[in-house]
N, C-alpha and C positions, 0 to 999 in steps of 0.2 A: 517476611514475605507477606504481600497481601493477600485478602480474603476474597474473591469474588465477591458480589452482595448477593442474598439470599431472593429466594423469591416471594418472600413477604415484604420485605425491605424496595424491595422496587415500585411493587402494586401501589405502596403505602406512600410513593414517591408522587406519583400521578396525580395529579386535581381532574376530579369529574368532570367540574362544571364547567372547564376550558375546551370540554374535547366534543366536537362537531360533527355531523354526519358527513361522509366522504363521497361523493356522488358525480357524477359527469354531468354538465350543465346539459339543461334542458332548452335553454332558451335556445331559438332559433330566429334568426333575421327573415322578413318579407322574401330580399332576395336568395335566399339559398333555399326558400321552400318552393319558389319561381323557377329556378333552374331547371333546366329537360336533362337528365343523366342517359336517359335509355339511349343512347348512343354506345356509354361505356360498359351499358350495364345488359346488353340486348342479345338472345342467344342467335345462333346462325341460319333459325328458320324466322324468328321474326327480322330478322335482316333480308333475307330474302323476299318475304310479304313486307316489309317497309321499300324496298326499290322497285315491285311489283307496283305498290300502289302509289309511287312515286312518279312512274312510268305514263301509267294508265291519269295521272292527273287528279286519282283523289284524295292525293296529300299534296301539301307542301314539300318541298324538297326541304330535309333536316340536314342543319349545320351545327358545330359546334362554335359557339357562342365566343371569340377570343377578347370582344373589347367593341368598344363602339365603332360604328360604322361610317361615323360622319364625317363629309369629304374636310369642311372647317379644324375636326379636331385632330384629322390626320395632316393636316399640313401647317397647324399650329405644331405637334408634334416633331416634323421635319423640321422647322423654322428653329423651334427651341434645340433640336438638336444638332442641327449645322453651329449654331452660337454656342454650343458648348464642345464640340472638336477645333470652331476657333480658336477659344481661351485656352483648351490643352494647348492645341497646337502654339499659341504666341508663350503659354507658360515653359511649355518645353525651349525656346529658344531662348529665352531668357535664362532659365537654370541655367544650360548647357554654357554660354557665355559666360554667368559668375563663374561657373567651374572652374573655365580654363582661366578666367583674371586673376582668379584665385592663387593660381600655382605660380611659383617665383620659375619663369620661365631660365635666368641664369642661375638659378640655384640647378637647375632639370640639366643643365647642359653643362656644370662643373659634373657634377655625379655619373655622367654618361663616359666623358673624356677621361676619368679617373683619375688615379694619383699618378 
């Protein structure tokens, strides 16, 4: 039967000089220190003074930020995506045809008639 190994046996297994400090990166991008969260992060009285002073005109109205706004990239966007329910679309007719060429239509129709 085996031995478990001891706990000097393991310690003694370990190289020092390979083992790193373990840390969450720090680094942070331009844009995620840009980002406005106080939307998500905003209690229910500064929501109240946020559409207050919304109202009154001396804020901007706050949105949540989903993507760029520009009329070009949104209809670049439409354009490339109409071309690509094209290609499903002519891919799917395509399969769907090998499918059926596939199948020995009088082999389907002995099988059915039986013996």
């Amino acid at each position: 039967m085996l031995a478990p190994p001891s706990a000097s046996d393991l310690l003694s297994s370990i190289d020092t000089t390979k083992i790193r400090a373990r840390q969450f990166s720090r680094a942070t991008g331009r844009e995620e220190v840009s980002k406005d969260t106080t939307l998500w992060t905003e209690t229910p009285a500064e929501r109240q003074q946020r559409l207050a002073e919304e109202l009154s005109g001396k804020r901007k109205r706050a949105t949540a930020d989903v993507g760029p706004s520009d009329d070009r990239l949104s209809s670049k966007r439409a354009r490339r995506d109409m071309e690509i329910r094209e290609q499903v679309k002519k891919h799917n007719v395509r399969s769907a045809s090998l499918l059926l060429d596939s199948f020995d239509l009088d082999l389907i129709l002995t099988i059915r008639s039986g013996p």
